[in-house]
C-alpha positions in Angstrom: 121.4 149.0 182.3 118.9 150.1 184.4 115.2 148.7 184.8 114.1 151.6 183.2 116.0 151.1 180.4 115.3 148.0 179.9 111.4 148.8 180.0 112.2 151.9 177.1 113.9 149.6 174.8 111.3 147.2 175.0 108.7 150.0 174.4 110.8 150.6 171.4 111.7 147.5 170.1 109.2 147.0 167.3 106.3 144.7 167.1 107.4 142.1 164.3 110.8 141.8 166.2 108.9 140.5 169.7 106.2 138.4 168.1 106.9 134.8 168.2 108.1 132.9 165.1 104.9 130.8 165.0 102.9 133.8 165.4 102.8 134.7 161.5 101.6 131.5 160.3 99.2 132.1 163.6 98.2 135.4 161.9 98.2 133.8 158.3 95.8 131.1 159.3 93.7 133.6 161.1 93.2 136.0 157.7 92.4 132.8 155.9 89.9 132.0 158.2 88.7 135.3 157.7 88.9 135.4 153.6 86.5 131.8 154.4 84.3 133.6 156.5 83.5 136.3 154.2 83.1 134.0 151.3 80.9 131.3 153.1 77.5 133.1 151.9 78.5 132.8 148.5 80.0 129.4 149.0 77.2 127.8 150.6 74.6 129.5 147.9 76.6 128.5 145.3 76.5 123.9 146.8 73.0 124.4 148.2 71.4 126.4 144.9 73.9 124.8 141.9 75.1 121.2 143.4 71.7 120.2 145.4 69.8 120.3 142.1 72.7 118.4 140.2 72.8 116.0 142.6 68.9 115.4 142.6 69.0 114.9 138.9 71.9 112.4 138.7 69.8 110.5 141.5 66.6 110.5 139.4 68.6 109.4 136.4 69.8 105.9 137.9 65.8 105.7 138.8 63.0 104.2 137.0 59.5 105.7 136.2 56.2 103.1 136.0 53.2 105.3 135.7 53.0 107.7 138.6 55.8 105.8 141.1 59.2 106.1 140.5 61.5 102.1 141.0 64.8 103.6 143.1 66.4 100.3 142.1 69.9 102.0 140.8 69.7 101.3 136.6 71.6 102.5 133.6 68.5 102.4 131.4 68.0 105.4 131.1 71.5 106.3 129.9 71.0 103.2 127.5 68.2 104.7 126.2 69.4 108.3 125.7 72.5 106.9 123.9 71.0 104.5 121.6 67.8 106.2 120.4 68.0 107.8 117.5 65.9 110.5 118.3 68.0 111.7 121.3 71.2 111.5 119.1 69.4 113.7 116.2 68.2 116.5 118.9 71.4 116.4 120.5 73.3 116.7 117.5 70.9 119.3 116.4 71.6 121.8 119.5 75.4 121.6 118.8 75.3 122.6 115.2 72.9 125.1 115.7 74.5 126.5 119.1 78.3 126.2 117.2 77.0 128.1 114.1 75.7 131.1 116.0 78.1 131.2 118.3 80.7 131.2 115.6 78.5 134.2 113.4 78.0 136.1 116.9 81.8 136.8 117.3 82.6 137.2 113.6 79.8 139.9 113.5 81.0 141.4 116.8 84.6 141.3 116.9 84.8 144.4 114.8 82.1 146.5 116.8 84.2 145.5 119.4 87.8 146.4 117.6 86.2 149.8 116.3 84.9 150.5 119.9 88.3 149.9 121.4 90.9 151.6 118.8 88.9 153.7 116.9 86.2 155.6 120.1 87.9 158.4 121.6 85.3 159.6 123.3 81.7 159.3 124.5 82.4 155.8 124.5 80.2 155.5 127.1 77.9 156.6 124.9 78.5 153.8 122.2 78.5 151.6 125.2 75.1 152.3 126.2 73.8 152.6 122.4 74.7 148.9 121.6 73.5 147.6 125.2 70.2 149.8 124.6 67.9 146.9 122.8 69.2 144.4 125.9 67.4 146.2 128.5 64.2 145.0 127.7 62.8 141.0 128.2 64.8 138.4 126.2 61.6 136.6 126.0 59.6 139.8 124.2 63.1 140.0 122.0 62.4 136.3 120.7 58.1 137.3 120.3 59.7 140.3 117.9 61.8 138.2 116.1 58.9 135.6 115.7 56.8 139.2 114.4 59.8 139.6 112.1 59.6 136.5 110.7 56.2 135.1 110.6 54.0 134.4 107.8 52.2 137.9 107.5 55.8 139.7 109.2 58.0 142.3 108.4 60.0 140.5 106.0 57.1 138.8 103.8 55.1 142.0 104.1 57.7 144.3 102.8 58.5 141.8 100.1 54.8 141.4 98.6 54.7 145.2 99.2 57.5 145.8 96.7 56.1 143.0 94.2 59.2 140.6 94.7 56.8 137.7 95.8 53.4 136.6 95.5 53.5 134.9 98.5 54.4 134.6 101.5 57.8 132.6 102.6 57.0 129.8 104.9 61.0 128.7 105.5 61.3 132.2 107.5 59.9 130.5 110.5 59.6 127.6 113.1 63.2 126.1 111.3 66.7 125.8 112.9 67.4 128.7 110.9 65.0 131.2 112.3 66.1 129.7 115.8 70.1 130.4 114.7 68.9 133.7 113.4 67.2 135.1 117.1 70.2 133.4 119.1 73.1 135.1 116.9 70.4 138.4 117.9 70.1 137.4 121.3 73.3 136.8 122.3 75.4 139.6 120.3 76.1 141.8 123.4 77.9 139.1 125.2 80.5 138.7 122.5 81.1 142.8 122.3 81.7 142.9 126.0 84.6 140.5 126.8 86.3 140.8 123.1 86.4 144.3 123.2 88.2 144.5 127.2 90.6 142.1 125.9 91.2 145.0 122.7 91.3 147.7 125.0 93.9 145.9 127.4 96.8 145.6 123.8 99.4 147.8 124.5 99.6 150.4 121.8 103.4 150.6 121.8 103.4 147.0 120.6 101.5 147.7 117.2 103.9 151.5 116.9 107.0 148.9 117.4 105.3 146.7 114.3 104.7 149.9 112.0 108.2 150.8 112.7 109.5 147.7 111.9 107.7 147.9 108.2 104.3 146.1 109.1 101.6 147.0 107.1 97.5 147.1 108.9 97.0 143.3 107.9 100.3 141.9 109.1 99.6 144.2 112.8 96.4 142.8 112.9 97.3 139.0 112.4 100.7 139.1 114.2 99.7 141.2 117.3 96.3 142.4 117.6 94.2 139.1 117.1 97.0 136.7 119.1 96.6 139.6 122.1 92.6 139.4 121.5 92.4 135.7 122.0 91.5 135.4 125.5 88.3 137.4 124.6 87.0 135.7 121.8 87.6 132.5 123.9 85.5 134.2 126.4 82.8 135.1 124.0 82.6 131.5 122.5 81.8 130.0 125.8 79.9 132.6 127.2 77.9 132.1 124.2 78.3 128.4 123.8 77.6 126.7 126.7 74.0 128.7 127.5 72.5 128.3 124.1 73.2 124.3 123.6 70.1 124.2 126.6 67.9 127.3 125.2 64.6 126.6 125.7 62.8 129.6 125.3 64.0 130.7 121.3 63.2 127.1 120.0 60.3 126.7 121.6 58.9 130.1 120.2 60.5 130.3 116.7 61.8 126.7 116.2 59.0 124.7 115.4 58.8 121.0 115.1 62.4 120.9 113.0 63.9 123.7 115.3 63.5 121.6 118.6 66.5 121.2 120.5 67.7 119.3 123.8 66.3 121.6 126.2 62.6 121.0 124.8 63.1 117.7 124.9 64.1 118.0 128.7 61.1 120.2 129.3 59.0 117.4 127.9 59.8 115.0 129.8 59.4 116.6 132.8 56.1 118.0 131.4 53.6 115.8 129.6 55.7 112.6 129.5 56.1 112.6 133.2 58.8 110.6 132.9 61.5 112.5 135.9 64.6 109.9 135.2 64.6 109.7 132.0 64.8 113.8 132.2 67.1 114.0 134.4 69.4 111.5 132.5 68.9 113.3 129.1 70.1 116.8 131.7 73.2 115.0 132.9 74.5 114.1 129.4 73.5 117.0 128.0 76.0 118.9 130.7 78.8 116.5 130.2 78.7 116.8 126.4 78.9 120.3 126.9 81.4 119.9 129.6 83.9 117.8 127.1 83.4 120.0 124.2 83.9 123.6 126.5 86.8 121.8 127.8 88.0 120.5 124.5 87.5 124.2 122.5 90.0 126.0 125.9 92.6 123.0 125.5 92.7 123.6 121.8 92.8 127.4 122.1 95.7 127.8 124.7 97.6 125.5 121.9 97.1 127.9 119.2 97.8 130.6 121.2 101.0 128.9 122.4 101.8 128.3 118.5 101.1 131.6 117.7 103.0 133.3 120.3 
């Protein structure tokens, strides 16, 4: 073979066939180094803006407050003190039940809006899309002031009822209660359960529910033996999308709650605020986000189980 020869096949030999063996993992550490590159913004806003505050506040809560001056000798005290008063227990308590129960009447409300948007919307389901979304566009915070409108001593409600001549006076239990607080979250939050519940609806393969009527199941037994088991995943999602941000909402308590309708995240603020007491705060924040933690972590583990047991 000549030298030109030997220069053509080269030419033609292809690429992959004259790299060196190491050169792919060369090539595959080189594209993760990339993926890392292109993710670092995130990553770095993500430790500097979520974990430098988290670690600040499980600093503070080892700390002690006297007055104005804060002891850094480390102590548990504070954790004592959150786990033995009564009052911390009742609040925390408090949050749960009243986060739990709207979150549980959120996605039994929504689950069929979200079942009728997926199975029974043809078209213009943009359209339905945008209609149920529409009241979301404005403030959460003027949402909550309507509610409180709603609800308040000379309201909508009490209004309405003394116009017709059912009562002679107003109701007082309407407002600043844990029930007008579980009323305006189950309100607040009703768009977030529609949303995941109804892509994991849309994603069911129809052919699974014509293989069930032609096997002799009626709408029930498709409902309970393919369509919810398939929909699980979303109402999961819609629990602790729900959930987990409404166990520390501030704002809807502190407008429509009222003295009984306080929960944790008040009682954060407070301390913070006009008790000026940072550790204490900051310990009541930590337990607060491991309670949540166990229980999110707790609700999943318990899911993928009956999901398991169902498929």
């Amino acid at each position: 073979m000549t030298a030109l020869d030997t220069d053509q096949a080269a030419v033609a030999t292809p690429r992959a066939a004259r790299r060196p063996a190491g050169s792919g993992r060369q090539l595959l550490k080189t594209e993760a180094s990339k993926g890392w590159a292109l993710m670092s913004p995130a990553l770095l806003t993500i430790v500097v803006g979520l974990g430098g505050p988290i670690v600040m506040l499980l600093l503070y809560s080892f700390w002690t407050q006297h007055y104005i001056e804060i002891d850094h000798t480390p102590t548990f005290a504070n954790y004592q003190q959150v786990l033995t008063q009564p009052i911390y227990l009742n609040v925390f308590l408090r949050s749960i039940l009243i986060a739990a129960g709207a979150t549980l009447t959120t996605v039994l409300i929504c689950y069929p809006v979200a079942y009728f948007l997926a199975f029974d919307v043809k078209k213009h389901r943009l359209v339905w899309m945008v209609l149920i979304t529409l009241p979301f566009w404005t403030s959460y915070l003027l949402r909550v002031f309507t509610w409180k409108i709603i609800l308040g001593y000379n309201g909508i409600i009490n209004s309405g009822l003394k116009g017709v001549g059912l009562i002679d006076k107003p109701l007082e239990f309407l407002l600043y209660n844990p029930f007008a607080v579980y009323l305006t979250l189950v309100y607040g939050w009703a768009t977030f359960a529609i949303l995941p519940i109804f892509v994991s609806l849309d994603k069911i393969d129809r052919s699974y529910l014509e293989a069930a009527t032609d096997l002799g199941d009626t709408a029930v037994e498709r409902f309970w033996r393919i369509t919810f088991p398939l929909s699980l995943p979303g109402v999961i999602a819609a629990f602790l999308v729900i959930f987990i941000p409404t166990v520390g909402d501030y704002v809807t308590p502190q407008l429509v709650g009222g003295p009984d309708g306080l929960m944790i995240a008040n009682i954060i603020q407070s301390q913070f605020g006009k008790a000026n007491n940072f550790p204490l705060g900051a310990a009541l924040s930590i337990t607060s986000m491991v309670v949540v933690t166990l229980i999110a972590v707790g609700f999943v583990w318990m899911s993928r189980r009956v999901t398991e047991r169902i498929g």
